[in-house]
N, C-alpha and C positions, 0 to 999 in steps of 0.2 A: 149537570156537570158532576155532582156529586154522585148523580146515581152510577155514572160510567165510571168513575173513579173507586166507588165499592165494587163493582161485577171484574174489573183488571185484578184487582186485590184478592177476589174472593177463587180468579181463575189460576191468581199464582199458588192462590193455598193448595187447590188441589192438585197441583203439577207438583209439588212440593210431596204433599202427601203419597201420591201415586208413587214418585222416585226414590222414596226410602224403604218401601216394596221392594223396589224390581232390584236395586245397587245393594239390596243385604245388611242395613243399617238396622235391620231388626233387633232386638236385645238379645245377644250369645247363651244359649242354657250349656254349662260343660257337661260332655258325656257321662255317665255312671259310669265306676268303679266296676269292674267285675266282683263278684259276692267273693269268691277265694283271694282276691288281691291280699289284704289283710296279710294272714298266715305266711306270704311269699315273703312278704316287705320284713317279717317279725323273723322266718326265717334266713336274709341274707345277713341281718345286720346281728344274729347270733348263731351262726349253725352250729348245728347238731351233725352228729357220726355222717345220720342219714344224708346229711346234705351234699358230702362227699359224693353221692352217687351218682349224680345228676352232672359231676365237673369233669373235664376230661385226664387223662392222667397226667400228663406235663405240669396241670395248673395246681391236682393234687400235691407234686412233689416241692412244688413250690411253696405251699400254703406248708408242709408238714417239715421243710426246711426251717422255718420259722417258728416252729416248735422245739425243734432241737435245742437239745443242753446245749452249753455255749462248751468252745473245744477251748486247747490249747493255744487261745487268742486275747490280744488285750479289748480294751474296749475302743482302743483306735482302730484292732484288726491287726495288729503286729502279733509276730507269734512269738509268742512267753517259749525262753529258753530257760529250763531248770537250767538249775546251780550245778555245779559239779563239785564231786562233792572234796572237800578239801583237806589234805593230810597234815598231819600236826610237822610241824618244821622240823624237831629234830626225834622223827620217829626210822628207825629201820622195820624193814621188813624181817619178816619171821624167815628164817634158815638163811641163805644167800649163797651164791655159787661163788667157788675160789677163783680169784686171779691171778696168774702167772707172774709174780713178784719180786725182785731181788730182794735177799733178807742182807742186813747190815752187823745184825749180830746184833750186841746189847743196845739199845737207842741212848741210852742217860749215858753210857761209856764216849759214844762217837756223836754226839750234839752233847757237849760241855765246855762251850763256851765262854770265858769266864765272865762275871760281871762290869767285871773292870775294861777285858776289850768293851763290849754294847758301849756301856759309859764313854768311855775315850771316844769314838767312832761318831756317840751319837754327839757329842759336844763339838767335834770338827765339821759335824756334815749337817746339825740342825741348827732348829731356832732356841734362842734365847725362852728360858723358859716364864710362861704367862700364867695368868691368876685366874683370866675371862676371855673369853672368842674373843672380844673388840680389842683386848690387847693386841690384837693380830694387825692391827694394823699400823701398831709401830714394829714391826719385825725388820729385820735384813732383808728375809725373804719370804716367800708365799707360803699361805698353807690350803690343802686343795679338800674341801668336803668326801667322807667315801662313802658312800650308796652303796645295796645290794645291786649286784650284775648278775650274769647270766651263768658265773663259774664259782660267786660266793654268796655268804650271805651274812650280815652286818648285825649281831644278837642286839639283846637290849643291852645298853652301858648304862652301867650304876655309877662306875667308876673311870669313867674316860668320857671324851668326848671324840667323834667321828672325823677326825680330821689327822693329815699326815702332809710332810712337806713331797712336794711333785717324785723325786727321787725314790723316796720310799712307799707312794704308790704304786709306781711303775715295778717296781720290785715286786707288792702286791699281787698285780694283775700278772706280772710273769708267774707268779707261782701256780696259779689257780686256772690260769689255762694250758699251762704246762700239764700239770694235773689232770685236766679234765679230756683235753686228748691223749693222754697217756690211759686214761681209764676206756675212751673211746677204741683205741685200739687196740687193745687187748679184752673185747668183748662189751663193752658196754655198759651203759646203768646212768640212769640220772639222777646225779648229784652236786650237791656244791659242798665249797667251803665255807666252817662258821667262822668268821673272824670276832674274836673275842674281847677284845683290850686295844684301845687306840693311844690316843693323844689324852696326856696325864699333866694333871694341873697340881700345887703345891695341895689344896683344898682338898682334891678328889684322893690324895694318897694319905694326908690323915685322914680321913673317912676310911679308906682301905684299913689301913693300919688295926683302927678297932676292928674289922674284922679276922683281917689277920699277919699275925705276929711276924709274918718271915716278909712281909713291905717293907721294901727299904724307903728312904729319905731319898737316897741319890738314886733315882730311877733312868732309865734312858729313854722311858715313856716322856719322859718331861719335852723332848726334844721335838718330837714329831717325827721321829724316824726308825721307832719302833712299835710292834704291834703283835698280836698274839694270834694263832689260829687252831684250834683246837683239835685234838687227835681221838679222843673219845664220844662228839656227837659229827651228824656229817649230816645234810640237809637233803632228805631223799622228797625230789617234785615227780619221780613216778615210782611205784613198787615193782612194777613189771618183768623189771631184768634187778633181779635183787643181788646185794653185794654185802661181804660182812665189813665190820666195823674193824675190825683186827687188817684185814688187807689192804680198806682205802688208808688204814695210817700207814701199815707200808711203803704205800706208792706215795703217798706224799713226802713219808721219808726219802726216796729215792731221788724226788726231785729238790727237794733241801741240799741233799747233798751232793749234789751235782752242780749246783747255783754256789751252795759254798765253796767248790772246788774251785769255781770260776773267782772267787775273791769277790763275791757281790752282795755278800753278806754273815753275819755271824749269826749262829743258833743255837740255844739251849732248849735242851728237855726238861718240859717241868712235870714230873711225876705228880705232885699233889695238885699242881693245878688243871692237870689234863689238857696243857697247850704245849705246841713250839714257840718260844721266844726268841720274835726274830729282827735282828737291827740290820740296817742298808749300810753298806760300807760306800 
């Protein structure tokens, strides 16, 4: 029994043996390298000039894009806009072509408005005058922040503060666009108005004072419904159509005085301060 028991055993080994033959279960040897492999594997992963030669040109142009300096791009790929470049606020241009202008004759003769009217005018038609902005909010009536726009342009204030009551900015704003299609139609130029001097507090006119001597105490700045616009700078945003400084105070003269006509306002020339001083009736 045993012996039949060994020779079953001994016939599965070799059917065993025989079938890892035939079914490939041999031990795998991996093929060789070709001897030049080396060199090729050394050359993708650093090429050289030469390498180039062998790529076709499409994949060349691609690979050599990626060399390129970097352009006119950020690092997200948005393209960088230079600055342009930007003119000093109250620069004129060099020469400037004449404009077709009414002359009025002497300006200080015909804007001599006295003090006394601004004063009277500005005590009927403004506010009580305040110490601090938050005063403003025990006023009668409103006072409205003024911004540069698109026909003026609002200097730095040492000595006032940016605010006028509603009345005497619409006044403002008729001047300066009045102006500025007057200047449009008569040939063009891009410019604005400086507006100089606003809203005047008891604090900001002693300050004035020490600087200078002709500030009065009874200002009509105090009210909010006067303000200054200067005849000697003018705010050029192009040089291209250039204009002189002597003409646009003209033309703004001419629209002074045509708004004064209209009773909509009173105007002095200030020779030494190089403004119109002008109150909303």
């Amino acid at each position: 029994m045993k012996t039949l028991i060994y020779g079953i055993l001994a016939v599965i080994l070799l059917l065993l043996a025989g079938c890892s033959g035939v079914c490939g279960l041999s031990e795998y040897t991996p093929p060789s390298a070709p001897p030049d492999s080396a060199p090729k594997m050394a050359e993708l992963l650093n090429p050289t000039p030469e390498s180039f030669e062998d790529i076709p040109e499409y994949a060349q142009d691609e690979i050599e894009d990626d060399e390129r300096e970097p352009d006119s791009t950020d690092v997200a790929g948005e393209e960088v806009i230079e600055e342009e470049r930007v003119i000093p606020i109250d620069s004129m241009p060099p020469g400037g072509e004449k404009l077709q202008v009414r002359m009025l004759g002497s300006l200080r003769k015909v804007f001599n408005d006295s003090n006394y009217k601004h004063l009277r005018v500005a005590e009927l038609n403004g506010i009580r005058p305040i110490n601090k902005v938050s005063d403003a909010w025990h006023l009668n009536q409103p006072i409205v922040r003024i911004e540069a726009t698109e026909t003026y342009y609002v200097d730095k204030l040492t000595y006032s503060l940016p605010y006028l009551v509603p009345r005497a900015k619409t006044l403002l704003d008729d001047i300066s666009r009045t102006w500025r299609d007057s200047l449009t139609a008569r040939g063009g130029g891009d410019y604005r108005l400086k507006v100089t001097s606003l809203l005047r507090t008891p604090a900001t006119i002693a300050k004035l004072k020490r600087r200078n001597r002709a500030a009065v105490d009874a200002s009509a700045h105090q009210y909010g419904t006067t303000f200054d616009i200067s005849f000697v700078k003018f705010v050029c945003d192009n040089p291209e159509n250039p204009r002189t400084a002597e003409d646009l105070k003209n033309l703004l003269a001419e629209v002074l005085y045509e708004l004064r006509e209209d009773g909509r306002c009173y105007v002095k020339y200030e020779h030494k301060q190089g403004c119109f001083h002008i109150t909303v009736r």
